[in-house]
N, C-alpha and C positions, 0 to 999 in steps of 0.2 A: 487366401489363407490356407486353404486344403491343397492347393500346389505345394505351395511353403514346407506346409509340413510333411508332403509325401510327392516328391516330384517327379518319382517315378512312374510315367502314363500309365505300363501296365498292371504293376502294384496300385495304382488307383484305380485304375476300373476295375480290378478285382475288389478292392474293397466297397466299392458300390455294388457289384454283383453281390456278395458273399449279404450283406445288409438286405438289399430285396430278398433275397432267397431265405434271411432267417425272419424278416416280418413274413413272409410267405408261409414258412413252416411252422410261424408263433400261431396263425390264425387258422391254418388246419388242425392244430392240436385244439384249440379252442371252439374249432367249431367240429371237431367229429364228434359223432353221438354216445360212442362208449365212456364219452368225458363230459356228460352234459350239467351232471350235477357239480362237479369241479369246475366244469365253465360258469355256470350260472351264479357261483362264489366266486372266482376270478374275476365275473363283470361286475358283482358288486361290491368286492371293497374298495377298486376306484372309485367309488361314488359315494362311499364311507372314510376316504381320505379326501375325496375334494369337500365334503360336508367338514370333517373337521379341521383341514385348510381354512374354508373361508372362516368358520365362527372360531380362527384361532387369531385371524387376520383383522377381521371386523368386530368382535366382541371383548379381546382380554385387552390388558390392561399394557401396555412398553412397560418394558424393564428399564430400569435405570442406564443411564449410558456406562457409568463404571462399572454396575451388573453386567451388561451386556459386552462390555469391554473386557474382560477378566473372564466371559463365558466363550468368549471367543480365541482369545488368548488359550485358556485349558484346553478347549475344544481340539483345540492344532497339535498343541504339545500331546495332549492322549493319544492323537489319533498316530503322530512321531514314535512316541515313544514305544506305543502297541507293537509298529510294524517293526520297530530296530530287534525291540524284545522274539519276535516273531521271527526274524529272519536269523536271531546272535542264538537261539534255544532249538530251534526246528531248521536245521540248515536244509534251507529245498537240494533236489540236487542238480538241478540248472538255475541261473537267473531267468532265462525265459525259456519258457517250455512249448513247446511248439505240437497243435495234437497231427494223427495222422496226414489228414487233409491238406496241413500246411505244409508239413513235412515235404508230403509229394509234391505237389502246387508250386512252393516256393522253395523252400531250402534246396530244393533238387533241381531247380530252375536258373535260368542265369540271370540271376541279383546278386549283388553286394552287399558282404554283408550290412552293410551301414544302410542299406535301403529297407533292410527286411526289420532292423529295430526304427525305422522310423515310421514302418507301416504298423509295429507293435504299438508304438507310443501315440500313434492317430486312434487306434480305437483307444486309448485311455482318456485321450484326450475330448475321444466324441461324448464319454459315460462324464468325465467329470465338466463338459457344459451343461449337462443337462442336469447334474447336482447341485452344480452353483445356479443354475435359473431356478429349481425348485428350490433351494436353500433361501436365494435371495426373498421370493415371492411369502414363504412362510414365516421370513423377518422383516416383514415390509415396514410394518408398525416400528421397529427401532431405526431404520435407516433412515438419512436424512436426505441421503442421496441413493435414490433406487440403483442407478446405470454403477454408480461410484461402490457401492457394497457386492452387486453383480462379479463389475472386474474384479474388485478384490478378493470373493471368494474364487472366482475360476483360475486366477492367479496363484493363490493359495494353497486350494486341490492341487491342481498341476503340480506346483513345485512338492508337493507333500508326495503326490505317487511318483513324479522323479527321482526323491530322496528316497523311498521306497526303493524303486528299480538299482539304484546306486547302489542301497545297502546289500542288496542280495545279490549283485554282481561283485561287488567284493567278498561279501561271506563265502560264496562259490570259488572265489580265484584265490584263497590265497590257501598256506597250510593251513595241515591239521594243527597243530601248536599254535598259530596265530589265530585259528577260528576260535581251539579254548583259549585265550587270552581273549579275545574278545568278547566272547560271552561271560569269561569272569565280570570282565568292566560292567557290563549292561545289566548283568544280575545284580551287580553291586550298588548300581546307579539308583536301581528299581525296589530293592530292598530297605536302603537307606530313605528313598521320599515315600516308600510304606512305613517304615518303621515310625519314621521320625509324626509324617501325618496321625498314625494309632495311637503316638504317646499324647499328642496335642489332642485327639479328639476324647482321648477316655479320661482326661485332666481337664477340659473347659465346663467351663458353668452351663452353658448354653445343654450340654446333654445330660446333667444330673436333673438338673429345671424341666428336661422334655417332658412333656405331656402323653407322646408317641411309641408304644413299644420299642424295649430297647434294639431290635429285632432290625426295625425300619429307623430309628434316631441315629442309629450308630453308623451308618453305613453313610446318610447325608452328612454328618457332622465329620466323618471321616473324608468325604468328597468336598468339604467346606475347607478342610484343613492344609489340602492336597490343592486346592486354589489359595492359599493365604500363600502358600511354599512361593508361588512366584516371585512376589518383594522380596526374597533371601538372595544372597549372591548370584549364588548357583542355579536359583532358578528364572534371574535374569542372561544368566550366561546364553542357560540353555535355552530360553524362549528368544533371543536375540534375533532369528534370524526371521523368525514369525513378524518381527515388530511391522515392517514394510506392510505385510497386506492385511496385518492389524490396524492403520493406519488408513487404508483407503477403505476399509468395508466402514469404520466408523467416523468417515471427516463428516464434518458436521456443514460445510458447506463448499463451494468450488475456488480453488486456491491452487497457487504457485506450489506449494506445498507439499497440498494433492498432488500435481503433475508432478513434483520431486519422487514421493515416494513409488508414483506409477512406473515412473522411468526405472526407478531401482527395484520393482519387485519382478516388472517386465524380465530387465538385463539379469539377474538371478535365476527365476525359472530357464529363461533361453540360455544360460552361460551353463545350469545343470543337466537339460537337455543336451546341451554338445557333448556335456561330459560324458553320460550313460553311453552313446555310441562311442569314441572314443575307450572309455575303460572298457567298453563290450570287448572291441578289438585287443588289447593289450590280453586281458585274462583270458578270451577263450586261445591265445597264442601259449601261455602260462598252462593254461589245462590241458590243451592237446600235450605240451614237452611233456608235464608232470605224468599225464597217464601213460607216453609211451616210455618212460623212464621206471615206475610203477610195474605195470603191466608184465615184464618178466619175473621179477622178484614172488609177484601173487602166483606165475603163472609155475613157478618151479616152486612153491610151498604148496600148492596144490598138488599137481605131483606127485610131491613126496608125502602126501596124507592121501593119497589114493587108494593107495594099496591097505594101508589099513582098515581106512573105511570101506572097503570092500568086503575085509574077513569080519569084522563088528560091525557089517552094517543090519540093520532091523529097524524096519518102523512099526512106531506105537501102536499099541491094542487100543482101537479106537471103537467106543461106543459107537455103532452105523446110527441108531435113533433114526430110525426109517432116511437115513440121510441127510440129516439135521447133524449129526455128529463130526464127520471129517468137514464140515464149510464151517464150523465154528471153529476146527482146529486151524484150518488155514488163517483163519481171521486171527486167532493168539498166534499163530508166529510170525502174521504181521507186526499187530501188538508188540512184540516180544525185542523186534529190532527198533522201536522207539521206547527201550526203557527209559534212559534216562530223560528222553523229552516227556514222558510222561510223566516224571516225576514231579518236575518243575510247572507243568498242563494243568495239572491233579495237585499241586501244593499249593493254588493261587487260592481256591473256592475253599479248601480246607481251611485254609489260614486267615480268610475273610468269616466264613463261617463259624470260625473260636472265637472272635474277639469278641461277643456278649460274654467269654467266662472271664474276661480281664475287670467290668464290671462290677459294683459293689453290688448284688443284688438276690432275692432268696434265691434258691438252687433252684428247686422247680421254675419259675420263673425263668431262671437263667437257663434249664434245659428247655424250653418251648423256645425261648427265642434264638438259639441255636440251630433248632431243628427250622424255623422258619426262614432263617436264613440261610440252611441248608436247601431246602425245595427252593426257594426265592432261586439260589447259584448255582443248583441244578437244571433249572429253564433258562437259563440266562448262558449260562459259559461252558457248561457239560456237551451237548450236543455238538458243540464246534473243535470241544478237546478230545473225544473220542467218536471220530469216523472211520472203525472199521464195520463198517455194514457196506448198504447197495451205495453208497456214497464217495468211498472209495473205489469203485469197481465201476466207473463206465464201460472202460475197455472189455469187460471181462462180461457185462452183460452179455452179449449173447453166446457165448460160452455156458455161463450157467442157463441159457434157456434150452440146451442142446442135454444137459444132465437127463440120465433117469429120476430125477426125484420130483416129488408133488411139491408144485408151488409154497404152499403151506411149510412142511419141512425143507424148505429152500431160506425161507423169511424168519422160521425159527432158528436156524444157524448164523445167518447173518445180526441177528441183533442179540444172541448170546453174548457174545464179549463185549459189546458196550454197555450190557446192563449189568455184568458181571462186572464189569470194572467198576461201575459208577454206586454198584450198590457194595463192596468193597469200601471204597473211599467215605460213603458215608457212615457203612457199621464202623470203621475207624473213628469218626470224629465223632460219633452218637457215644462212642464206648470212653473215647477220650473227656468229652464232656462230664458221662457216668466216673471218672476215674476222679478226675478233679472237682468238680461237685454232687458230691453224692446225694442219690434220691432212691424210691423204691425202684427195684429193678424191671417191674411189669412196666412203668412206664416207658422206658429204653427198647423193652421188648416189644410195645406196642409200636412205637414208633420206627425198629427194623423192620416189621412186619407193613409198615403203611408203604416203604420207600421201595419197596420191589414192585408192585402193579405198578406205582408212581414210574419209576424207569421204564419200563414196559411202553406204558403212556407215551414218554416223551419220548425216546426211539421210534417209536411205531408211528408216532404222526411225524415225525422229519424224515423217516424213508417211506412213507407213503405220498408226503407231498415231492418227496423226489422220485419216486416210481412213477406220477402222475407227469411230473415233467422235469424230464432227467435233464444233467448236463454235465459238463467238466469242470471240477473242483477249479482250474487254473483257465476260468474261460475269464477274459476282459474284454472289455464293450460295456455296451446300455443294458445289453438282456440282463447278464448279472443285478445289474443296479435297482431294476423294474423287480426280478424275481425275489430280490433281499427283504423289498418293499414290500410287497405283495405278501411275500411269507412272515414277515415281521407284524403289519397289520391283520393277520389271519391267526397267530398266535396271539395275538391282543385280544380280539372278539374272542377266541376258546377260552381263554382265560379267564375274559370278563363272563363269559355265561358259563363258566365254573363257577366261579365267587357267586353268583346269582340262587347259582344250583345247591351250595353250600349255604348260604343264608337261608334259602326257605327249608332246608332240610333242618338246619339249625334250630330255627323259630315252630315247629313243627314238631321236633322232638318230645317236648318236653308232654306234651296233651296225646302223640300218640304211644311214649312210655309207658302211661297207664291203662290202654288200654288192657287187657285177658291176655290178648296175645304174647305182647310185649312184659307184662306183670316181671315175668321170672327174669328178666335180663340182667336188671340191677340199677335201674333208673337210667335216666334221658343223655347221661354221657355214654354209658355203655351202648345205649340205641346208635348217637351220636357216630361213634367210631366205628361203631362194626357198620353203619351207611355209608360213609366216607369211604371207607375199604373198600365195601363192595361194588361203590360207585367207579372206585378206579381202576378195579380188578374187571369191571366190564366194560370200561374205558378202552383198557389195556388191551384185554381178548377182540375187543370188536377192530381196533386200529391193527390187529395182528393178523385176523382174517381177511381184510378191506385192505392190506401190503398185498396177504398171499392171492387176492383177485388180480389188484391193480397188476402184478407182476407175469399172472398166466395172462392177462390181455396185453401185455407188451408185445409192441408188433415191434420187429427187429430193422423192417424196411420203413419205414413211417416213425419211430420214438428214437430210433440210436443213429447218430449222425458223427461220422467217422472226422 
């Protein structure tokens, strides 16, 4: 099978080298000692996922086969629909991106091109076996056939980052005019089963009946509604092609059937597989013409704005801020050339966070559960829509470790714009909530004031777990998959012993209020919130310090791998 798919001898032994050599450098980052205590949390939340593995396996309850039918069906269509959206909104600007190493190694070397994307598609294909066996093993309980749900999701996967690589070798090949035309279509697609799911979820009985904050009701019963969409036309159209290894993850026993659908989910993955190399070749023929067709018209408009920018040229009076000032600036004119994709990045979490004011319910009320749903989409979708920090900047790491400035003023530039942005975005919809239902204004002002440490927070711990173990935003393989995991189960536990943290301070409140000390505050909410504050606000400072350490121990021969 690993001939098959890469049958080029020395493109596969370099992919077995390239594998040894990164378990090699996963388990000296893991076992040097300036990372003992990040090692010592890296070995145990595998042992905090296989714990809740097995009592997820052995303990809960199967879901229903149509549940599970219908969760498996969305599951596919989300995971489609994310990356069309993702690839038709944020045009990358290669379909495959290649980092230095390979560059040298291979691109420079004598392969075909059709060898080098099937060495691409071997490592997708090594991460998504080992998703579909961990996927399988944690739905062991609904399947009826373990080997039969296996195939099906590996089938699945596969075909789904196939379709993936597809999308974004055409978004790459074709015009600027058909790229906007095609992102109309997909916004349109995307808007339309948001819209229509918000009207069905803030009209069904099931969410006036909740019991649940509307905060937390609204979001399931809007995810309930966005599952009903698939018995409509259009959302059989569009799950059609899912159907095949919807089909094998849930046969219910061994059948001619089975072996029908296997054949046709097989001959689909493999028929989109041929495709990806095939259109690889077509569009990068398409982008070579277009660039050198291109390429003069920019090169004589330049040119001719030379000379002027020459006599107005002046760059900005920039705050230095001990050197915290010009790496924030570079960061906004990053920022700056993704406006529009920011706008649509930054429209999703806005727009899921208003729909408690579509609700019939008091104003105060309706402002808490806004804001909850704010922080809720700020841990959830912010951190992934605004990476101008250490995140975007592999290459550039050791560049910045070469600057005159203190590590400290290095880490406070870097996460300026993405907490500038995010606390932007939310004094928007905190003021928009304020505008449309109106309540006292200290509240609103309490609650700008809580979402600035809160940013701080979450920036500061997603480039601190990435200073601790850096990588390339556009790496595929298994690492990715392990580091997602690993970081996703690590943000579960902080969170969960947040909420721990916030309960006993909660339950506490009220008896240390009356203390002498406390007397003049104004009772157990005002203690309440000014704790919370200050808990995040030293949240924030401590994750901001604990960046600018991990970053002056960055060893540039041992963490940055070219």
């Amino acid at each position: 099978m690993f001939k098959l798919l890469l049958p080029n001898t020395a493109l596969r032994e370099l992919f077995s080298m390239r594998a040894r050599a990164r378990v090699r450098t996963m388990w000296r980052k893991i076992a040097s000692p300036k990372r003992l205590v990040l090692s010592t949390i890296a070995v145990l939340l595998p042992l905090i996922w296989i714990v809740n593995f097995v009592a997820s396996v052995l303990l809960r309850e199967p879901f229903g086969q149509e549940t599970f039918r219908n969760g498996v069906f969305c599951t596919g269509a989300a995971y489609c629909l994310w990356y069309l959206l993702k690839a038709s909104t944020f045009r990358p600007p290669a379909a495959i991106e290649w980092t230095p190493a390979e560059s040298s190694l291979m691109c420079g070397g004598p392969f075909k091109r059709a060898d080098l994307i099937r060495y691409r598609l071997t490592m997708i294909f090594t991460a998504t076996f080992f998703k579909a066996l961990f996927a399988s093993l944690m739905l062991l309980p609904e399947l009826s056939i373990w080997w039969s749900g296996f195939l099906g999701m590996l089938l699945g996967l596969a075909f789904l980052d196939v379709l993936r690589l597809v999308a974004e070798i055409i978004i790459t090949g074709v015009s600027h005019s058909v790229f906007l035309k095609i992102r109309a279509a997909m916004l349109t697609i995307a808007a339309t089963a948001g819209i229509s799911a918000s009207i069905l979820a803030l009209t069904s009985t099931e969410l006036l009946t909740s019991e649940f904050p509307m905060a937390m009701a609204l979001p399931v019963e809007f995810i309930r509604q966005l599952v009903n969409l698939r018995s409509t036309a259009a959302g059989m159209i569009f799950s059609a092609p899912l159907l095949p290894f919807v089909e094998i993850i849930t046969a219910p026993a061994l059948s001619w059937s089975l072996v029908s659908w296997l054949l046709l989910g097989g001959s689909m993955t493999f028929a989109l597989t041929t495709a990806v190399v095939q259109l690889d070749g077509i569009y990068a023929d398409q982008n070579a013409e277009s660039i050198r067709r291109a390429y003069a018209s920019i090169a004589a408009a330049k040119r001719a704005k030379k000379h002027a920018r020459r006599r107005n040229m002046q760059l900005p009076n920039i705050a230095r801020l001990r050197g915290a000032g010009p790496i924030a600036w570079r960061q906004w004119l990053g920022a700056r050339k993704y406006e529009v994709s920011l706008v649509f990045a930054l429209g999703v979490p806005a727009a899921l966070s208003s729909l408690p004011l579509l609700a019939d319910s008091n104003s105060i009320n309706t402002f808490l559960n806004v804001a909850s749903a704010l922080i809720f989409y700020s841990f959830l979708l912010l951190p992934a829509a605004l990476k101008f920090d250490f995140r975007r900047d592999y290459d550039r790491l050791p560049v910045l470790k070469t600057l005159p400035v203190s590590p400290l003023a290095i880490v406070v530039g870097q996460l300026a714009v993405p907490v500038l942005l995010a606390t932007l975005l939310q004094a928007f919809v905190l003021l928009f909530a304020y505008i449309v239902r109106p309540i006292p204004f200290s509240i609103v002002m309490n609650a700008l004031l809580m979402v600035i440490p809160l940013n701080v927070m979450i920036f500061g711990l997603d480039n601190l777990i990435y200073l601790m173990f850096p990588y390339r935003q556009s790496e595929e393989g298994l690492q990715p998959f392990i580091r997602a995991t690993l970081t996703f189960t690590a943000k579960g536990v902080l969170c969960l012993s947040a909420l721990t943290c916030i309960f006993f301070w909660a339950v506490n409140c009220r008896w240390l209020s009356e203390l002498p000390v406390f007397a003049s505050l104004g009772g157990h909410r005002v203690l309440f919130i000014i704790g919370i504050w200050l808990m995040m606000l030293a949240s924030g400072v401590i994750l901001t310090l604990l960046s600018a350490r991990a970053f002056a121990r960055f060893d540039i021969s041992c963490d940055h791998v070219m």
